[in-house]
N, C-alpha and C positions, 0 to 999 in steps of 0.2 A: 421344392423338397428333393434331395438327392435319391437317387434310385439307389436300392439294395443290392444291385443287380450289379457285380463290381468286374464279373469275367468281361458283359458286354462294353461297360463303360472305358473298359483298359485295351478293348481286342483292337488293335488299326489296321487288321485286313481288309483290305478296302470293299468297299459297299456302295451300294444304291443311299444317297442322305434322303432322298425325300421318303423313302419307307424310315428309314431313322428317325426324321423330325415329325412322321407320321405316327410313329411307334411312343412318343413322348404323347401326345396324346392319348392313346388309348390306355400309356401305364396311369394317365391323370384320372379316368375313366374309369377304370381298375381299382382305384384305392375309394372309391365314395358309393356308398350302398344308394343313394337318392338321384336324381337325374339332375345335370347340374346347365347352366346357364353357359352358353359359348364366352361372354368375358370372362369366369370363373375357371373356367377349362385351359383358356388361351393364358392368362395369369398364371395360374399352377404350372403350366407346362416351360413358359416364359418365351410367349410368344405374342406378339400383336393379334387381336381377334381377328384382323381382314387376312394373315397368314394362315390361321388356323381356319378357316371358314370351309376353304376350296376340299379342307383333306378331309372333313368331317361331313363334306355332301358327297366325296365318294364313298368311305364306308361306308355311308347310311346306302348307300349304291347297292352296296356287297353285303349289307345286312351284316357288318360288323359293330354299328353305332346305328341307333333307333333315335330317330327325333319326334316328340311329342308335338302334334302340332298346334292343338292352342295353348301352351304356354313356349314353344320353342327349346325345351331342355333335353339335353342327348342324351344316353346311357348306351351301355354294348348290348349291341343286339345279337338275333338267333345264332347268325355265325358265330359269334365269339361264345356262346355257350355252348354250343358243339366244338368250337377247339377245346376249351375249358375241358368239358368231358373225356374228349379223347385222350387229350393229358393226364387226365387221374388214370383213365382205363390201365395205363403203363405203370401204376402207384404199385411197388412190389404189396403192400398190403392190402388193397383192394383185388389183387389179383388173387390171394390166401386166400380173401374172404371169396370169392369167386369162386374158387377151386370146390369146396365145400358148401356150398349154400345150395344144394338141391338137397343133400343126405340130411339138410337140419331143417328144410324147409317138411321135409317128408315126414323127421320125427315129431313136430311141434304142427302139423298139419296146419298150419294158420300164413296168414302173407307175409312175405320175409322183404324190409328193403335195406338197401345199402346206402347209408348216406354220409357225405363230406362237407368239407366246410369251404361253400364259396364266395361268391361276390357279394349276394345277396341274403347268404347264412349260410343254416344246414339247407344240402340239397340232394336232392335222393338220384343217384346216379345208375342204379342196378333194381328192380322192382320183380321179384320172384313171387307170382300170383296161385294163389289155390286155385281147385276147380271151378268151386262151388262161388256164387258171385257175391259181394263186397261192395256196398253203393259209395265209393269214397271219390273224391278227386283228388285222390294221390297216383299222381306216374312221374317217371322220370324226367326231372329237370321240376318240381314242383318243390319251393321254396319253407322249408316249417319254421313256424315261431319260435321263439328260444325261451318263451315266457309259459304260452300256453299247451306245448306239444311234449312227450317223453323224450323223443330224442334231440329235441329242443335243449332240453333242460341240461342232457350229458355234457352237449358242446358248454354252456353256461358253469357247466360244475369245475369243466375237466380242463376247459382252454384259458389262455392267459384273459385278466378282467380286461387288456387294455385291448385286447381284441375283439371281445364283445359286450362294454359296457355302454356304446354308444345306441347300438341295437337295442339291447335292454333296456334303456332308458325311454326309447322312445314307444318300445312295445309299454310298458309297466305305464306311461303316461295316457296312452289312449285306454288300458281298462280302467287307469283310476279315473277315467270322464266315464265310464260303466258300471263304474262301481258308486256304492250309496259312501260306503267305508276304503275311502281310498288306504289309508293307512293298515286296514285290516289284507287289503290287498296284496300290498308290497309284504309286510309281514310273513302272510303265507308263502308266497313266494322265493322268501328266503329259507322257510323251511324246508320247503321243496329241493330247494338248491342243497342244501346242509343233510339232506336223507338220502340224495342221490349221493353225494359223498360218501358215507355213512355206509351205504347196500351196496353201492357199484353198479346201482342203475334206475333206472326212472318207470316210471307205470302213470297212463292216462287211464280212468276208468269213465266211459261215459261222457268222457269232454278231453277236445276240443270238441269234438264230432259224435253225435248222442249215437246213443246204441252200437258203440265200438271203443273195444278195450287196447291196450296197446302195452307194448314194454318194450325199453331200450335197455342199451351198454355199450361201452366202451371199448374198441379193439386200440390195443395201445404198441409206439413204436418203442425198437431197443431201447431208447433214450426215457423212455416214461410219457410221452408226447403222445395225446391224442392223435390217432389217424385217423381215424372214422366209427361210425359208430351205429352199430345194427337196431332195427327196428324190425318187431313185430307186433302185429294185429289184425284182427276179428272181432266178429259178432261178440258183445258181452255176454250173450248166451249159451256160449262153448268155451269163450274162452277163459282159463282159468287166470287171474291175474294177482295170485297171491303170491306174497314176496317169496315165499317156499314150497311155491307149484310146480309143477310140472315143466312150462316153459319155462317160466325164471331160472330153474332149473339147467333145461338143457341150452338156456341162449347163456347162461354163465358158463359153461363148459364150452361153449363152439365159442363164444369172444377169449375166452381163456388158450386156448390151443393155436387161435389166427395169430394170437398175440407176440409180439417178441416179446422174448424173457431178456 
């Protein structure tokens, strides 16, 4: 598969090749949300698996590539999601949303997180915490569904199908083994998608995670291109999560103002 990456592919100031031919791996790594098999990796990259071997036991060294060890499959590990991160942090639009997200975390009193689209979906990169405590396991670097979560749903409404239909499909298959009405399933599901359209943002009321409300939107670049896209939530017992309350409210007004026009 050729790399998109057309400055590096053209640049001939000379360099180190074996971080280069090191570097083909980890972009093969990079493009598969599932941990993949060393012939699969070494194939994609187009290299012999005994050439690719030596370079994928040193990153898993450097905790750039994670190998699972009973089935043998790699994926990028801790380090390369701390590069990941650090790279967004320089995102001029995560840095807007940055700027402001105390003044809005303070009017809408509930949890504010900041999330983008990674390797492995949306992933919350910024997490602005109430005082008061929240029993969630959401912190930064914690991966949300695109089927079952609010701010799931925006990346699904708002980014291209062909970037997220493979995700989707494979979430939408494991509830319809949960579900009695698989077809009723998928069905909601697209209405969900068709109302976040519709409203400019998404609401979980009581699920994924019972007893916590939630609402997303969209912060969107010059071009009309999702950037990222803010999530709040709390207790369903404070929080208000009607499409013309209070928060919905003011998180349509702070995603409106980050926004490029």
């Amino acid at each position: 598969m050729p790399d998109s990456n057309v400055s590096e592919a053209s640049d001939d100031r000379k360099g180190i090749q074996s971080i280069e031919v090191g570097g083909q791996l980890l972009r093969v790594l990079s493009r598969h949300a599932a941990p993949m098999l060393l012939r699969d990796i070494a194939r994609e990259a187009g290299m012999p698996p005994a050439k690719a071997h030596p370079y994928l036991v040193s990153f898993c060294k450097i905790r750039l590539v994670e190998q699972d060890p009973p089935t043998g499959r790699y994926q990028l590990g801790a380090l390369a999601l701390r590069l990941g991160l650090a790279g967004l942090a320089q995102s001029p639009a995560l840095r807007r949303a940055e700027e402001s997200l105390g003044p809005f975390k303070q009017k809408v009193q509930h949890t504010v997180a900041l999330v983008v689209w990674g390797q492995l979906g949306p992933t919350i990169v910024q997490l602005s915490a109430v005082d008061f405590p929240l029993e969630t396991n959401l912190r930064v670097g914690s991966v949300m569904s695109l089927v079952s979560t609010a701010a799931g749903r925006v990346f699904t409404a708002y980014m291209q199908t062909t970037a997220t239909q493979r995700l989707v499909d494979i979430e939408l298959q494991r509830l319809a083994q949960a579900s009695a009405d698989q077809a009723l399933a998928k069905a909601r599901f697209v209405e969900e998608i068709a109302e976040t359209r519709t409203r400019g943002m998404a609401r979980a009321v009581g699920n994924p995670i019972p007893g916590v409300n939630a609402l997303a939107a969209p912060i969107l670049g010059a071009n009309g291109h999702l950037d990222l896209v803010v999530l709040v939530f709390g207790r369903e017992e404070n929080f208000d999560a009607r499409w013309d309350g209070s928060i919905a409210t003011a998180l349509a007004d702070y995603c409106s103002t980050v926004s490029q026009d």
